[in-house]
C-alpha positions in Angstrom: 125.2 45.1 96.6 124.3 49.0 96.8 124.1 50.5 100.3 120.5 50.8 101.3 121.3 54.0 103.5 123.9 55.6 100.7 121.0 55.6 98.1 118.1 56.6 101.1 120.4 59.4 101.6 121.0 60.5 98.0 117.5 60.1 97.2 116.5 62.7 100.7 119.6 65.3 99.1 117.9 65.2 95.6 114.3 65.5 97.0 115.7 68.5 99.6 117.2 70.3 96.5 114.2 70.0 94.3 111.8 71.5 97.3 114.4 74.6 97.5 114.8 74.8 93.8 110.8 74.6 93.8 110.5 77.2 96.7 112.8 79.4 94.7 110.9 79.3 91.3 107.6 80.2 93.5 109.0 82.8 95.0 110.0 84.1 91.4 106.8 83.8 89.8 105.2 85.9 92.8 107.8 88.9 91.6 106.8 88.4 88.0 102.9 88.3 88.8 103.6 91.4 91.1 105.6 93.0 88.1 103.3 92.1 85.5 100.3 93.5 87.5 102.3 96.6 88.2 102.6 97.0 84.2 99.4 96.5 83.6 98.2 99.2 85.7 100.5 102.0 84.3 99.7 100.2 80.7 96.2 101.5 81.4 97.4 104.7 82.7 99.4 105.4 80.0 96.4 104.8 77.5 93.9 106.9 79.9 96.7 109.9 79.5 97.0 109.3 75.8 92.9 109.8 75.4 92.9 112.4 77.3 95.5 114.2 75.2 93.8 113.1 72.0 90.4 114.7 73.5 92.7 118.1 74.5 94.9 118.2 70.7 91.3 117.5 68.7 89.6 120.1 70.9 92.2 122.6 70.5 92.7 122.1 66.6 91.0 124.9 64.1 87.6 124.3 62.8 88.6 124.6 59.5 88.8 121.4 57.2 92.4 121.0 57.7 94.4 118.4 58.9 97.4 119.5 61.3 98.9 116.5 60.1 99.1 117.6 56.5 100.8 120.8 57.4 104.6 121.3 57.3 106.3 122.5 59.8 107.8 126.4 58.6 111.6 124.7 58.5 110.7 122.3 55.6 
């Protein structure tokens, strides 16, 4: 016959490991939600900037009906 308090005792070690392994994966999520949000914030910065240069390079181009993009570069 098994020992009651053997198999109490196992089953208190298991549940003990699971709430640290748990209290590690939380603590992990929280860096990824704060990592992800921090992304996401220079994400948007990142595609204010790039506006905001595509304002300032169509601005600056000629008035003529070129495209800048269909002229070569002198070296080719």
């Amino acid at each position: 016959m098994p020992n009651p308090g053997a198999q109490n005792h196992s089953t208190n070690a298991r549940l003990i490991d699971l709430e640290i392994k748990a209290s590690f994966l939380e603590d992990t999520v929280d860096q990824l939600d704060s990592a992800l949000a921090r992304q996401q914030q220079q994400i948007e910065a990142l595609m204010r900037e790039v506006l905001q240069l595509r304002t300032q390079w169509a601005s600056a181009a000629p008035e003529s009906g070129r495209n800048q993009r269909d002229e070569l570069p002198p070296h080719y």
